[in-house]
C-alpha positions in Angstrom: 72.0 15.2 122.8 73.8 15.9 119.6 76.6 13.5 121.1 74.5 10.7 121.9 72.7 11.0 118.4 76.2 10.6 116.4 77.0 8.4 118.7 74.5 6.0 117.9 75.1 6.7 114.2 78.2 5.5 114.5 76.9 2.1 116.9 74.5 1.9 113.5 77.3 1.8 110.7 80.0 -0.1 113.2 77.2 -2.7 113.5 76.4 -2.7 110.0 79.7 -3.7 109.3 80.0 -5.9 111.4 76.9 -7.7 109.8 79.2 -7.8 106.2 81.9 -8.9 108.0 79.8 -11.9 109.1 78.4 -12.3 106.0 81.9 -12.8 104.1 83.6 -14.4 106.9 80.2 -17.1 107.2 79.8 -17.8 104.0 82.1 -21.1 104.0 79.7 -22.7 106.4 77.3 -22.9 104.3 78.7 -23.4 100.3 82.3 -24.8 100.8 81.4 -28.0 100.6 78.9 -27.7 97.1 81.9 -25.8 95.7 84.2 -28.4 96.3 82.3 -31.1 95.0 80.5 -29.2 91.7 76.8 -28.9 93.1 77.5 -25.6 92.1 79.3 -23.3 90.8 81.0 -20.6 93.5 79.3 -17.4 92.0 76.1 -19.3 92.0 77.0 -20.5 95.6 77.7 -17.6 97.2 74.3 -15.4 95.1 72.1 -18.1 96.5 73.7 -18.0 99.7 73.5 -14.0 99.7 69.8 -14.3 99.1 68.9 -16.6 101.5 70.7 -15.0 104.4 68.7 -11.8 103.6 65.3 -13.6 103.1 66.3 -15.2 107.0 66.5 -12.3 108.5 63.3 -11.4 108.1 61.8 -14.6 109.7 62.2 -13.9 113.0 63.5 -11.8 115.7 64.1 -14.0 119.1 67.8 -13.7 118.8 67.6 -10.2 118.6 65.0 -10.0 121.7 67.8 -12.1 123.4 70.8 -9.7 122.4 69.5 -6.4 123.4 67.8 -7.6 126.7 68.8 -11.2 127.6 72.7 -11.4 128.1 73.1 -7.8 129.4 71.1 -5.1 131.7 69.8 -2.5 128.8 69.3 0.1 131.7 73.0 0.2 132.3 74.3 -0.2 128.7 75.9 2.7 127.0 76.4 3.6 123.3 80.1 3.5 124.0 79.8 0.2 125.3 78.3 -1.3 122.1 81.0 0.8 120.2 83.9 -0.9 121.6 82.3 -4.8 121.9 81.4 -4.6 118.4 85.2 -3.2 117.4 86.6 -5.9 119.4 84.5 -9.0 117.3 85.3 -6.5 114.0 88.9 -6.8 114.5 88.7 -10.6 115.7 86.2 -11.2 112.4 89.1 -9.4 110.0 92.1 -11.4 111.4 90.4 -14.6 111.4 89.3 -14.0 107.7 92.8 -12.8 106.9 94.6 -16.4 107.7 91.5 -17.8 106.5 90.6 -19.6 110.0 86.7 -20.1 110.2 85.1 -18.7 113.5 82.3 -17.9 115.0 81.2 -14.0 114.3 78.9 -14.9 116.6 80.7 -15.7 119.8 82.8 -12.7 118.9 80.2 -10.7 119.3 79.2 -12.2 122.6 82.2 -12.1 124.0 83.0 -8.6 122.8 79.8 -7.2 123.9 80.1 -8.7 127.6 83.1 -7.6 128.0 82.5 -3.9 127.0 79.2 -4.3 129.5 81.4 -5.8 132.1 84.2 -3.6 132.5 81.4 -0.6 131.9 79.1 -1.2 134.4 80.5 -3.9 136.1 79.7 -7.2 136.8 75.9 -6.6 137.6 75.4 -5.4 133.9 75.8 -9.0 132.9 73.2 -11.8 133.2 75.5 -14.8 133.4 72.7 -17.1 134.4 71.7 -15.6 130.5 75.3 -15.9 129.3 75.5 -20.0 130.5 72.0 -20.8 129.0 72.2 -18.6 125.4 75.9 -18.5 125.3 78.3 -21.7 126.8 75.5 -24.1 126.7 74.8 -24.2 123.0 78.3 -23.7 122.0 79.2 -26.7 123.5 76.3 -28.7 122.8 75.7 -28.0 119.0 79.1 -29.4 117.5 78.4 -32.7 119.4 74.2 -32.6 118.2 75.5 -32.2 114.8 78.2 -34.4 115.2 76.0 -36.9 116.2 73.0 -36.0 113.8 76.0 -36.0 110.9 77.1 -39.8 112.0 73.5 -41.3 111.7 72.8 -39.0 108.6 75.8 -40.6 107.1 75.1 -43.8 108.3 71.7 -43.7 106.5 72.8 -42.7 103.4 75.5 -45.7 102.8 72.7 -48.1 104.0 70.2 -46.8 101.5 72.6 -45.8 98.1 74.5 -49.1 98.9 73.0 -51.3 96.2 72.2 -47.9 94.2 73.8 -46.9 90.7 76.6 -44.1 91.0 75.1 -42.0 88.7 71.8 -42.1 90.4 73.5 -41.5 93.7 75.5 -38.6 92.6 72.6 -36.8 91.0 71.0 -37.3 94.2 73.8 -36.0 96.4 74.3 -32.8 94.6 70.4 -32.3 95.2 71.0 -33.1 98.6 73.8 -30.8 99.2 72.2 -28.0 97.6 69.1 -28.1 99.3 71.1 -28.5 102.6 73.3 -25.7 101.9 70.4 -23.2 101.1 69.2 -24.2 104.3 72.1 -23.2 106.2 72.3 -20.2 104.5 68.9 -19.3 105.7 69.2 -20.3 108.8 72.5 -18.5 109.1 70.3 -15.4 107.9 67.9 -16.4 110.8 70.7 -16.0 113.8 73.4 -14.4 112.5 71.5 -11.0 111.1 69.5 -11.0 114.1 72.9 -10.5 116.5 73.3 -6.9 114.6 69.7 -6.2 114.9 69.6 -6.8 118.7 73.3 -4.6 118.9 71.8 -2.1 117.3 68.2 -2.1 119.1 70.2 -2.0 122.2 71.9 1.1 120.8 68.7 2.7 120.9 67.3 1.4 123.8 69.8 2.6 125.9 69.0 6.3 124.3 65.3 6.1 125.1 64.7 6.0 121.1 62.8 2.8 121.9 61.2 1.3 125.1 62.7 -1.5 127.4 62.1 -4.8 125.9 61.6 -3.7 122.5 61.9 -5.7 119.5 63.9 -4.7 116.2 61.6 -1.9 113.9 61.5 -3.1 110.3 64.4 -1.2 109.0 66.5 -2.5 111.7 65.7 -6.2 110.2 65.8 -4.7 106.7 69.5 -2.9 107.1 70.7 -6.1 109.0 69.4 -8.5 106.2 70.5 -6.6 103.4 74.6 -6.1 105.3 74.4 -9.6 106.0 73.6 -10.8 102.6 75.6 -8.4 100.4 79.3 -9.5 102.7 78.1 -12.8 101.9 78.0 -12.4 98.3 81.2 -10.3 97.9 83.8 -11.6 100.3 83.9 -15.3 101.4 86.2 -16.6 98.8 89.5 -16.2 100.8 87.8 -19.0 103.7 85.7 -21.0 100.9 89.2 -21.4 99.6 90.8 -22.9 102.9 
């Protein structure tokens, strides 16, 4: 019993930092572009990014619901398991950051955390009709809805500031890019925080430390918010920079 409970403590603190590592490594998504244009200033940028990713977290927990029971079969999933899928999107997370290549933390996790399950408990511990509709689905749909959504955006906005003064218009895009990159942040905060929260509710599902189909206690959402929110703060200059 002592085994499984350092066990989990470690699941805890590997997730954890996972959650900075996401932070720092997502940060870009959200404030390269107001850097780069002087809507803000980076160290305001990335502190109002920190905050909002901490303030998401704490609106919802579906993602986390779908991460400790919706991809994977809790009853067969194993500390050890979590251990090594979260190493494996740690180690993908730090390399991409080092060359500065923006990825998805996200998938990594996916992808690590199947795996582990896979070669675990085989092929039965995986709910691939749940990977295809949570997973595959959305990551090939949402660059081509935003694409899309991006093209009429931008279409809109030349129709409407065409006739506009410059000054006007550029006062009114830095608003604009502000406000849309706080909202990224939070929703980043929204989905991304919640992955660690479901990792680590899974952790302690498959202990019996909480019941099948349990959601994330408040610390969980707390801890996650608060990892999330501080890696954004102190370490996405390197990929802002690229």
């Amino acid at each position: 019993m002592d085994h499984i409970t350092f066990l989990v403590a470690v699941v805890i603190v590997t997730a954890l930092a996972f959650d900075f590592t996401n932070g720092f490594h997502d940060t870009a998504n959200a404030m390269a572009t107001s850097i780069a244009t002087g809507a803000l200033t980076p160290r305001t940028a990335v502190l109002v990014s920190g905050i909002l990713n901490i303030v998401g977290a704490f609106l919802s927990t579906e993602v986390a619901k779908t991460i400790s029971g919706g991809i994977v079969d809790d009853t067969l999933v194993t500390p050890g398991m979590i251990f090594a899928g979260l190493v494996g999107a740690i180690l993908w997370n730090l390399l991409t950051w080092l060359v500065g290549l923006p990825s998805s933390s996200s998938h990594a996790l996916f992808g690590g955390l199947i795996g582990a399950v896979w070669v675990g408990a085989g092929s039965h511990g995986v709910h691939f009709d749940k990977v295809v509709e949570k997973v595959l689905i959305p990551a090939v749909a949402s660059p081509i809805v935003a694409g899309v959504a991006a093209l009429l955006a931008t279409y809109l906005a030349y129709r409407l500031t065409d006739r506009a003064r410059k000054k006007s218009v550029t006062k009114g895009f830095r608003v604009g890019q502000i406000a849309s990159a706080s909202l990224v942040s939070l929703a980043h905060g929204t989905n991304d925080a919640q992955k660690t929260m479901g990792v680590i509710t899974l952790a302690l599902i498959s202990t019996g430390a909480l019941g099948h189909d349990a959601g994330p206690p408040l610390w969980v959402i707390a801890s996650a918010g608060l990892a999330i929110g501080l890696g954004t703060y102190l370490g996405g200059w390197r990929i802002i920079r690229t």
